[in-house]
C-alpha positions in Angstrom: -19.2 -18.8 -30.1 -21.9 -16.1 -30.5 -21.1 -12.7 -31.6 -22.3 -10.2 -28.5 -21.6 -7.3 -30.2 -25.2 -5.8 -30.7 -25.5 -6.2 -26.3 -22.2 -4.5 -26.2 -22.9 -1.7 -28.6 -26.2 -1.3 -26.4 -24.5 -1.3 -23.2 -21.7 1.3 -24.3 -24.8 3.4 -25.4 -26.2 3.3 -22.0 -23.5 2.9 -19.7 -22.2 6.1 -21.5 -18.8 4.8 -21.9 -15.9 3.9 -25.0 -17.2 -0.2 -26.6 -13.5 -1.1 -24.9 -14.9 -0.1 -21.4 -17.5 -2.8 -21.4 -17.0 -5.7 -19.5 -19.3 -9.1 -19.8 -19.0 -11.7 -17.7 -16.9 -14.6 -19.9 -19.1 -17.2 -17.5 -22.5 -15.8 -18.8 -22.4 -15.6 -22.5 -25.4 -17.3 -22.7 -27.5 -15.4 -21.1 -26.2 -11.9 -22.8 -26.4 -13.6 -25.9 -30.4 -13.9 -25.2 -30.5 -10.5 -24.2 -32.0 -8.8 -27.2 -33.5 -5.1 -26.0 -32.3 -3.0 -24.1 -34.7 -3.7 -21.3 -32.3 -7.1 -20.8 -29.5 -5.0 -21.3 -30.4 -3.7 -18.5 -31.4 -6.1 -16.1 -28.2 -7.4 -16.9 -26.7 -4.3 -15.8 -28.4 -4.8 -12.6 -27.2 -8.1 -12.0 -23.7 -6.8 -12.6 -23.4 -9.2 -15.4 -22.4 -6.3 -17.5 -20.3 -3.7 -16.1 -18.0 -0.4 -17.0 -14.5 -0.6 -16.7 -12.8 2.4 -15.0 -10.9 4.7 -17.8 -7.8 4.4 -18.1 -5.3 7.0 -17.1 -1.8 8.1 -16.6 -0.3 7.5 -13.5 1.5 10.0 -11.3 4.1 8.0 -9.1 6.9 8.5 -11.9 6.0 12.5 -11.8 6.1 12.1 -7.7 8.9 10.5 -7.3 10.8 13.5 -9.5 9.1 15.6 -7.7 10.3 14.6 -4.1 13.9 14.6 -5.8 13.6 18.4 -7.0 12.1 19.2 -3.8 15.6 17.8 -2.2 17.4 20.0 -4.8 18.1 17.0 -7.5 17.1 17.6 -10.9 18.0 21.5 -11.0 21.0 22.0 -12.8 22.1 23.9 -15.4 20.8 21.7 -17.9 17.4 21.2 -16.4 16.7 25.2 -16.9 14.6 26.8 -19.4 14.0 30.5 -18.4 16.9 32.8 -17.0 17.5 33.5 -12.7 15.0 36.3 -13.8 12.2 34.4 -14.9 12.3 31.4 -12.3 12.8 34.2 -9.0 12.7 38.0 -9.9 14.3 40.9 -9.0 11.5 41.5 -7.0 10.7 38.7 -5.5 14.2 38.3 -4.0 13.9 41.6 -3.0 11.0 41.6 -0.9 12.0 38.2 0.7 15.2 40.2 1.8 14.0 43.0 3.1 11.3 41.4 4.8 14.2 39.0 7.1 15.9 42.6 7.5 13.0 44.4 8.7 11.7 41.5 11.2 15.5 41.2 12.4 15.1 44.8 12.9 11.5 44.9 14.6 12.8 42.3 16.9 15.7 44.2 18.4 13.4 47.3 18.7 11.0 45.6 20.8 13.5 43.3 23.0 14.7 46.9 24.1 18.3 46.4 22.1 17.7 49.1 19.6 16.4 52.4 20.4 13.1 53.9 18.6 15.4 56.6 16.7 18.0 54.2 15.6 15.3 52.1 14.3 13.6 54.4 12.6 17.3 55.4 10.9 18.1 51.3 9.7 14.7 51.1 8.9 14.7 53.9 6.3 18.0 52.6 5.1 17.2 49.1 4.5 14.3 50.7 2.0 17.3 52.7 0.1 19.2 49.5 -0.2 22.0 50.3 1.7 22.2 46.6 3.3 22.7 43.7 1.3 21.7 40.9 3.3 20.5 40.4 7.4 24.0 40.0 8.3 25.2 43.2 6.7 22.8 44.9 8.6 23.5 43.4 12.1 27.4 43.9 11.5 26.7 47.6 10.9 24.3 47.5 13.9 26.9 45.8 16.3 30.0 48.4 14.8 27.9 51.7 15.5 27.7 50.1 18.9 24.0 51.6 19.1 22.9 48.2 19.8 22.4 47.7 24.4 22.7 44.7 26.2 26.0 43.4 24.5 
């Protein structure tokens, strides 16, 4: 068997890829073997008698398929967790979500015509001060004042 490494080395140089990324056709040895510049290098380049093999890389189904299970809720638990409630959903972040549901609840009664301008106005300032924990807080206050028309 001749050694083809010289038309290897060659081709890696010019197909500008890793010596293990080169691929020679096993049925024509003999003609790479009589290739000796890199002008026939290249021609059989051309004739796809020489060829680069795609790199290699990691695949992702593994990382997917955990992924479609965390996005169901598997996966989480306490033992899954590196940083503290903080640091995966701040303060903040909660907060804003919250409010925002409380202010759009809010926003809808007033323009359905349930909830008067002043009243709104009132919630509205104390949802910002925090008074309400939670949408349903708020409607239960709503509904008890018995501001709220139509019910």
């Amino acid at each position: 068997m001749v050694t083809l490494a010289p038309q290897k080395r060659m081709a890696s140089k010019m197909l500008k890829a890793g010596y293990s990324r080169v691929w020679m056709d096993p049925k024509s040895t003999e003609q790479i073997a009589e290739a000796v510049t890199r002008e026939d290098v290249r021609k059989l380049m051309k004739r796809n008698v020489i060829q680069r093999k795609y790199a290699k890389s990691n695949s992702r189904s593994r990382f997917r398929a955990a992924k479609a299970q965390r996005d169901k809720g598997r996966r989480k638990g306490q033992g899954s967790r590196k940083g503290t409630r903080n640091a995966r959903e701040p303060r903040k972040d909660r907060w804003v979500k919250n409010v925002r549901s409380m202010r759009k609840a809010l926003r809808e009664l007033r323009d359905s015509g349930k909830l008067p301008k002043n009243a709104y106005r009132k919630y509205y300032s104390q949802i910002k001060g925090g008074i309400f924990h939670n949408k349903s807080a708020l409607l239960a206050h709503i509904k008890e004042s018995g501001i709220k028309k139509g019910d």
